[in-house]
PyMOL commands that place a pseudoatom at each C-alpha (Angstrom):
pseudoatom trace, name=CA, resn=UNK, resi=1, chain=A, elem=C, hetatm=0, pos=[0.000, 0.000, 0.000]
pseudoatom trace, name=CA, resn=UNK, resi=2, chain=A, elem=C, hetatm=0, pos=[1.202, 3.423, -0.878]
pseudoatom trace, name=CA, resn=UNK, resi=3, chain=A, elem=C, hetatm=0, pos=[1.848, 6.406, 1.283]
pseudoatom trace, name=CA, resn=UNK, resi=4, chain=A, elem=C, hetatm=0, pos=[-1.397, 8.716, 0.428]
pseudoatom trace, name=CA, resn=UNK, resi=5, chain=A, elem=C, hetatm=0, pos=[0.029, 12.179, -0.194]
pseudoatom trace, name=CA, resn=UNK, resi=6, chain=A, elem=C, hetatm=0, pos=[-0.635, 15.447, 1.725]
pseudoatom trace, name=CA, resn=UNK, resi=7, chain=A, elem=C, hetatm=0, pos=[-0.830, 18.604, 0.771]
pseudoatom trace, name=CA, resn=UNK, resi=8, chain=A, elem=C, hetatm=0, pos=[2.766, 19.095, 1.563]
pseudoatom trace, name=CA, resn=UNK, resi=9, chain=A, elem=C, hetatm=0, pos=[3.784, 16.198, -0.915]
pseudoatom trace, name=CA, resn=UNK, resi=10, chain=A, elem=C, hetatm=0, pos=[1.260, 18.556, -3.691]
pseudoatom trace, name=CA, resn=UNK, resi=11, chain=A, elem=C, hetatm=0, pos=[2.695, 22.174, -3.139]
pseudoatom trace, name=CA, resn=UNK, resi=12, chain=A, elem=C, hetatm=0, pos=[6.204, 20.601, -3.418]
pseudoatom trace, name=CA, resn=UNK, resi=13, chain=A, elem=C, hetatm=0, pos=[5.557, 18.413, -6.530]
pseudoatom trace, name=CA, resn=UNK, resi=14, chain=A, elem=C, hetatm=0, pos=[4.124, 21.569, -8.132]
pseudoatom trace, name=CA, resn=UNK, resi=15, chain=A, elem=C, hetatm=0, pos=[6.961, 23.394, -7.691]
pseudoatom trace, name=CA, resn=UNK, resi=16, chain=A, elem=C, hetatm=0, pos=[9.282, 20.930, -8.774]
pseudoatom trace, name=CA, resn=UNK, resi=17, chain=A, elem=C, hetatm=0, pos=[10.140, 22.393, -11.795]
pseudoatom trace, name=CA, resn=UNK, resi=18, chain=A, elem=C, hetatm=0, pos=[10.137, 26.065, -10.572]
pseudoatom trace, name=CA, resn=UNK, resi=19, chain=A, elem=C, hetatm=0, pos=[12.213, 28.130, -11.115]
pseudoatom trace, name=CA, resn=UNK, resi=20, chain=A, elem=C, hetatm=0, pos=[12.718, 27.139, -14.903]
pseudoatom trace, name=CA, resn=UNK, resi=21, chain=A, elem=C, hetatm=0, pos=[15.980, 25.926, -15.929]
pseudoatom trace, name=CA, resn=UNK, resi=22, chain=A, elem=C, hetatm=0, pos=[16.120, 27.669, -19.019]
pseudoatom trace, name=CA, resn=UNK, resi=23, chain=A, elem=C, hetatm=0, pos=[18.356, 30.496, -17.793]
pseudoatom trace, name=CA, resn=UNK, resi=24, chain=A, elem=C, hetatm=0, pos=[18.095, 34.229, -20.003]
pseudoatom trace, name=CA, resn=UNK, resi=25, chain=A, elem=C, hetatm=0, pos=[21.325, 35.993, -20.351]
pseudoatom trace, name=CA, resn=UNK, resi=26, chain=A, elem=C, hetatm=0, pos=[22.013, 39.774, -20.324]
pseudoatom trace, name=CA, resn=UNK, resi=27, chain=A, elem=C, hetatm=0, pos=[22.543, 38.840, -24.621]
pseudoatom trace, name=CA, resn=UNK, resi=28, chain=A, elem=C, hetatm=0, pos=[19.507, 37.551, -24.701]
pseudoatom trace, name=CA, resn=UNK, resi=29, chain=A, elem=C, hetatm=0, pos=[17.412, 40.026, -23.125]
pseudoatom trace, name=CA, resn=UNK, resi=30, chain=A, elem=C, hetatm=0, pos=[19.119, 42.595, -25.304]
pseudoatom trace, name=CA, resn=UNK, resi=31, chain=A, elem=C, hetatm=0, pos=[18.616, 40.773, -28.371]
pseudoatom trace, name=CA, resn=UNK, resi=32, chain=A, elem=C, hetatm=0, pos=[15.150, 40.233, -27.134]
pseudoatom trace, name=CA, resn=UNK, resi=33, chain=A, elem=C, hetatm=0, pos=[14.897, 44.421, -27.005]
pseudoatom trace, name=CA, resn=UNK, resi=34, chain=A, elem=C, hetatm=0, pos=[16.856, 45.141, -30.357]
pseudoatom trace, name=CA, resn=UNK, resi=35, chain=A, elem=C, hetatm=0, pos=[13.862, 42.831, -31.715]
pseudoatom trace, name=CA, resn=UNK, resi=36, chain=A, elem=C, hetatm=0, pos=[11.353, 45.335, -30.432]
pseudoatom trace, name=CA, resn=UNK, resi=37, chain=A, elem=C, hetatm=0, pos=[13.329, 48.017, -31.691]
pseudoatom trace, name=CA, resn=UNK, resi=38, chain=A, elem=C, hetatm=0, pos=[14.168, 49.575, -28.401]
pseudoatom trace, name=CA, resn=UNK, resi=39, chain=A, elem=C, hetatm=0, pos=[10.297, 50.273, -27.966]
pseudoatom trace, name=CA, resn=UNK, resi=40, chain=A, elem=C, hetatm=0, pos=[9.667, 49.684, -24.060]
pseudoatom trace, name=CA, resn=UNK, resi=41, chain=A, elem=C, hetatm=0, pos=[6.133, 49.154, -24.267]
pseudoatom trace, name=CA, resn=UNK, resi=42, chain=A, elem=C, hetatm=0, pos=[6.712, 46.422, -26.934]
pseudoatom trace, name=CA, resn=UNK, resi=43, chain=A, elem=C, hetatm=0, pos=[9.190, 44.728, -25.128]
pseudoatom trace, name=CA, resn=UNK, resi=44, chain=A, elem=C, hetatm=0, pos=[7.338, 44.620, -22.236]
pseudoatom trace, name=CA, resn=UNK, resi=45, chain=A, elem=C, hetatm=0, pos=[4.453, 43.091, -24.123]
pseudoatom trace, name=CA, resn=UNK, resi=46, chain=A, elem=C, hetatm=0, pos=[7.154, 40.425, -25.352]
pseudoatom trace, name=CA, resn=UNK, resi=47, chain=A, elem=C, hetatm=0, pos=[8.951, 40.159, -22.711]
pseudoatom trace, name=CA, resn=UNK, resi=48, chain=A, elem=C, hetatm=0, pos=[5.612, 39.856, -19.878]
pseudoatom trace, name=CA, resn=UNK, resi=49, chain=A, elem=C, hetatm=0, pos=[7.037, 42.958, -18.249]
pseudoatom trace, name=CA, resn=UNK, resi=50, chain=A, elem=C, hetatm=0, pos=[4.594, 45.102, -16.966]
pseudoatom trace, name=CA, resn=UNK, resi=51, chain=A, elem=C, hetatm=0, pos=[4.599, 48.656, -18.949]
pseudoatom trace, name=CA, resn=UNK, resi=52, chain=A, elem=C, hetatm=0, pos=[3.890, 50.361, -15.709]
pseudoatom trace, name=CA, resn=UNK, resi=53, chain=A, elem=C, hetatm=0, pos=[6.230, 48.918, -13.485]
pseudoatom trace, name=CA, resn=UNK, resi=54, chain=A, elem=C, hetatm=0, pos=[9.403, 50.904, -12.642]
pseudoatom trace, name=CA, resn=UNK, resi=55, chain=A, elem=C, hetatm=0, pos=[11.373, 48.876, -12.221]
pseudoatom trace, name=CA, resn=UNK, resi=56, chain=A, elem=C, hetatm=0, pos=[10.769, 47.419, -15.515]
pseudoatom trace, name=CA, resn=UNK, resi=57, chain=A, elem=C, hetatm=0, pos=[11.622, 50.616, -17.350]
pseudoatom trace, name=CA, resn=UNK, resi=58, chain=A, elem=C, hetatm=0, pos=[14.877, 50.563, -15.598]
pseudoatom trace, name=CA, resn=UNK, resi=59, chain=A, elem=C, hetatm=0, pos=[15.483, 47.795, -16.475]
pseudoatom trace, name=CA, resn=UNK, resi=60, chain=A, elem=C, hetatm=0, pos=[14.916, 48.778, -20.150]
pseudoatom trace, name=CA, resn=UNK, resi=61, chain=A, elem=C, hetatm=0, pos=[17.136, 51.711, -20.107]
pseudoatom trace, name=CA, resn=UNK, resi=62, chain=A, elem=C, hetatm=0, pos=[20.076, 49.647, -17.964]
pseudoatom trace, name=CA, resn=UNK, resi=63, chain=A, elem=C, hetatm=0, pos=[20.023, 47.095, -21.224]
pseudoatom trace, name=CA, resn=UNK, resi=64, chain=A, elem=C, hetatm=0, pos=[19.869, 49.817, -23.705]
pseudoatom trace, name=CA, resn=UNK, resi=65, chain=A, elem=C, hetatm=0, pos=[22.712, 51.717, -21.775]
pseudoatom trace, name=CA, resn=UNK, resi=66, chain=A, elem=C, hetatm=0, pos=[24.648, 48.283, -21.680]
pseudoatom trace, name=CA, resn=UNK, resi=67, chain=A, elem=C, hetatm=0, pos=[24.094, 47.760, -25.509]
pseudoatom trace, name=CA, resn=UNK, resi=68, chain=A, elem=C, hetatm=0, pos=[24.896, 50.580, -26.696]
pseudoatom trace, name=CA, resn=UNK, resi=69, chain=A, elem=C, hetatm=0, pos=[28.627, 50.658, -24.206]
pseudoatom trace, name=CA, resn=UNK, resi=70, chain=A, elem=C, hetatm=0, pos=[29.174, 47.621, -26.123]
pseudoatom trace, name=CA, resn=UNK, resi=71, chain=A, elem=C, hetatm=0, pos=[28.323, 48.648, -30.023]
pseudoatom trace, name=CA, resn=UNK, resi=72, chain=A, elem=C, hetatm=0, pos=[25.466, 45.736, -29.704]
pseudoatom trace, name=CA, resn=UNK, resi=73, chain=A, elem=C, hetatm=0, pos=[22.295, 48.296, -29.606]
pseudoatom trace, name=CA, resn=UNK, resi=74, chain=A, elem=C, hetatm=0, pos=[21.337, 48.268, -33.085]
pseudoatom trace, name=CA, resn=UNK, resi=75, chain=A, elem=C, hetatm=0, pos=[20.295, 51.669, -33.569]
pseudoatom trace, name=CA, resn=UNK, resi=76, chain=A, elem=C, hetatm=0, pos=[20.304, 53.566, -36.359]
for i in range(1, 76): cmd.bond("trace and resi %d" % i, "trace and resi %d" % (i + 1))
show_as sticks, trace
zoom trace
């Protein structure tokens, strides 16, 4: 007979997985920005940023700051 499982054994087995282990780099997040065209309010509709969010819009302007140190921004 098998153990029957408690809540405990649920909350845990849901969050087995969590945090995911795919893993995004600073590259990738710029790349993710120079694909919006360094439009904030479309990355954060690709990215699942919220548009309102401070913290997300400094965010934004640290990446485009750090792209554009290292010649990766894109702009024209």
């Amino acid at each position: 007979m098998t153990k029957p499982r408690t809540r405990t054994h649920l909350s845990r087995s849901l969050d087995a997985d969590w945090p995911p282990s795919q893993t995004m780099t600073i590259t990738d997040l710029v790349a993710e920005a120079r694909a919006a065209e360094w439009d904030f309010t479309n990355w954060c509709h690709a990215s699942g940023y919220d548009a309102s969010d401070r913290d997300a819009r400094h965010m934004f302007e640290c990446l485009l700051a750090y792209a554009m140190h290292e010649g990766r921004a894109g702009l024209n």
